[in-house]
C-alpha positions in Angstrom: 5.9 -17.7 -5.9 6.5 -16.0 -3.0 8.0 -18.0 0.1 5.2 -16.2 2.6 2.8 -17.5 0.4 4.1 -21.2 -0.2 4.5 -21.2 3.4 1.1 -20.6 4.4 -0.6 -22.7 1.4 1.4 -25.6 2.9 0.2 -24.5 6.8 -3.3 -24.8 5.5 -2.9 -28.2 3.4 -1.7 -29.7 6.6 -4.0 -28.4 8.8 -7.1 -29.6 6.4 -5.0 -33.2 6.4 -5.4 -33.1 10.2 -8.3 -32.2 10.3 -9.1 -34.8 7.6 -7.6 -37.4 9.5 -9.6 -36.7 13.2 -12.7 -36.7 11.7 -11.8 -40.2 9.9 -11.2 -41.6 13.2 -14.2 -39.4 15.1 -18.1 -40.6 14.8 -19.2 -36.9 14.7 -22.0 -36.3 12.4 -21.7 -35.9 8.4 -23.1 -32.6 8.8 -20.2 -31.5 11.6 -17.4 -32.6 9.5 -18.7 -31.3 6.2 -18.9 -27.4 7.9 -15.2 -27.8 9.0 -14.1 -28.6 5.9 -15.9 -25.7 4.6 -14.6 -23.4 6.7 -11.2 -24.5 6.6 -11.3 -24.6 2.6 -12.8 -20.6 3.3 -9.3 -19.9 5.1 -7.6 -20.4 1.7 -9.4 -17.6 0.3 -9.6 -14.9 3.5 -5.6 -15.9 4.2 -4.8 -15.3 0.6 -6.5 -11.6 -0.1 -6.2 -10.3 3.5 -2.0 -10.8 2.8 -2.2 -9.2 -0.5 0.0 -6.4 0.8 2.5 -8.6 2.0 2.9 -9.6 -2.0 3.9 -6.1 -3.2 1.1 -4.5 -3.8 0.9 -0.5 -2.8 -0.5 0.5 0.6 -3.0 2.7 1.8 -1.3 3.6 4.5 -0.4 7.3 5.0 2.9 8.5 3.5 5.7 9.4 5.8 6.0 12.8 7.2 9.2 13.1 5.0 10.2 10.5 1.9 12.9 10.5 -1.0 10.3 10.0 -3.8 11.9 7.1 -6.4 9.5 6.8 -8.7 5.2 7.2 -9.4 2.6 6.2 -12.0 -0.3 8.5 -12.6 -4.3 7.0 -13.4 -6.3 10.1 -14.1 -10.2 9.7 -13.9 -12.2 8.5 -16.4 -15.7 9.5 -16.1 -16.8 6.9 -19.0 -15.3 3.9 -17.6 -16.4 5.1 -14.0 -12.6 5.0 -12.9 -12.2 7.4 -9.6 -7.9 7.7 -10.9 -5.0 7.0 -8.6 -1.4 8.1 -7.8 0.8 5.2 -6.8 3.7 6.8 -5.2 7.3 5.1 -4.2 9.1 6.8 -1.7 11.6 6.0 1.0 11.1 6.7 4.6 13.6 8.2 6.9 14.3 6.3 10.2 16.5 8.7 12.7 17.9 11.1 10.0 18.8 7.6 7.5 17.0 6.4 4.4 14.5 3.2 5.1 16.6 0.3 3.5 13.5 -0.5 1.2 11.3 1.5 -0.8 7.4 1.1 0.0 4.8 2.0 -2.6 1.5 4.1 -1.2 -1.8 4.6 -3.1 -3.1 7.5 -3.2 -6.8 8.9 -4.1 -6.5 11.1 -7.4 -5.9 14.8 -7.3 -4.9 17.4 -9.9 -2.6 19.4 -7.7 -0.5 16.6 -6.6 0.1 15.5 -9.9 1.1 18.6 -11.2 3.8 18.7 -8.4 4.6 14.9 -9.2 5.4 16.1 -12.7 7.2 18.9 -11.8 9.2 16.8 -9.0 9.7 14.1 -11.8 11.4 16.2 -14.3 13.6 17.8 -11.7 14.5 13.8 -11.1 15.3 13.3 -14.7 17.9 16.2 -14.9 19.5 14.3 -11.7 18.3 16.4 -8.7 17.6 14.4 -5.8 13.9 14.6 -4.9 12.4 14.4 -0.9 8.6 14.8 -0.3 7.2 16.8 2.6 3.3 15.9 4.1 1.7 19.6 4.9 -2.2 19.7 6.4 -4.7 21.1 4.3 -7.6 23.0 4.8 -11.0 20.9 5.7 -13.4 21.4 3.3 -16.5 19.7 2.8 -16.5 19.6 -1.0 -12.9 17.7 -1.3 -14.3 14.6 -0.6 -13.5 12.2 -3.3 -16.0 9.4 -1.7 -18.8 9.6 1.5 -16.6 7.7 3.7 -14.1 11.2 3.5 -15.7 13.9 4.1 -14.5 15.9 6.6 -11.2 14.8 6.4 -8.1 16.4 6.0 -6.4 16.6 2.5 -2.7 16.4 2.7 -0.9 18.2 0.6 2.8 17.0 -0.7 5.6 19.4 -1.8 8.8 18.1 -3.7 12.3 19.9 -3.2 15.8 18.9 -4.3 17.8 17.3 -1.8 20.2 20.1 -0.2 23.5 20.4 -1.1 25.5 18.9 2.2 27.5 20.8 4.5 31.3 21.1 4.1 32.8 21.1 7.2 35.1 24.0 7.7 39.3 23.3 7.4 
């Protein structure tokens, strides 16, 4: 389990034992006490899937204006189980010029032209070519919309290069 977690499951058993323990020694009414311990228990719950992405799981987040890509898993669509696909990308950031000492993982809505330069950028990976990610703007379009809570925005388009050779300084 992860220490974050523990942490706060033991923050909230010992704030519902305090709050067990004033309304032991309180003459509020039944009703009163029963809500708090309602909303308390409710904490549990909104604590533990608001930190979801504190537990691994892959952002939402924009990528980075310029990544290493490690690794990515490809869910195509599947019209007959009503599954929209994903691309669940890893890539390291660059902070001043240095790779990000972690790798984070980004989710990405489904589309055909950024997994067919995933592939390609993944089999450049296997023969042992470094690969970095670059974000360029697409074009607006009202058809590219994958859901109604998109349209009009931008689609970002991703291209994979091998990592340039480094400079040799002259003797």
């Amino acid at each position: 389990m992860n220490q974050a977690v523990l942490g706060l499951t033991l923050t909230y058993v010992a704030l519902a034992a305090l709050v067990l323990a004033i309304f032991l020694l309180t003459r509020l009414p039944v009703w009163i006490k029963f809500t708090f311990v309602l909303a308390v228990s409710g904490f549990y719950y909104l604590t533990f899937y608001s930190l979801q992405g504190l537990l691994g799981w892959p952002t939402q987040q924009t990528l980075p204006d310029q990544f290493q890509l490690m690794a990515s898993s490809i869910i195509e669509p599947d019209e007959d189980e009503g599954e929209a696909g994903r691309i669940h990308i890893w890539a390291t950031s660059f902070i001043d010029n240095k790779p990000a000492p972690e790798p984070r993982a980004y989710e990405l809505p489904y589309d055909l032209e950024l997994h067919s330069a995933l592939e390609a950028a993944l089999k450049e990976q296997r023969r042992g070519n470094i690969q970095l990610g670059r974000k360029k703007e697409g074009k607006t379009t009202e058809d590219m919309a994958r859901d109604l809570s998109k349209y009009g925005s931008k689609r970002e388009k991703i291209e994979f290069f091998d990592l340039p050779d480094p400079e040799v300084p002259e003797k």
